[in-house]
Steps between C-alpha positions, in 0.01 A plus 500: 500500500821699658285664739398142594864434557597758759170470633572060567862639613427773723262262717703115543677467780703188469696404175210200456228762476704662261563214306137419477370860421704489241430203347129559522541788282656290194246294541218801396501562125615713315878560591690696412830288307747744684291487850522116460815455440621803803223333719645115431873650542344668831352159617829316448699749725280475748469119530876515485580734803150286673753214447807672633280610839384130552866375506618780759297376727 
């Protein structure tokens, strides 16, 4: 499941794909509790800064 991780993160190229790598990966069971919860925390930052780069421009 972490190898999935770097793997989703070492190929998206906008904060979107990101975003929905990610997510796709919570949505395959098992998970880990601590992957979910670094993964969700992970998510949130990144929709955050998405947010920030929409309103700079």
């Amino acid at each position: 499941m972490y190898a999935d991780v770097m793997k989703v993160m070492d190929g998206a190229r906008t904060i979107q794909e990101h975003i929905t790598n990610l997510q796709a990966i919570l949505d395959l069971p098992p998970v880990d509790p601590n992957l979910e919860a670094g993964l969700r925390a992970v998510i949130s930052s990144l929709m955050q800064e998405q947010s920030t780069a929409i309103q700079r421009w």
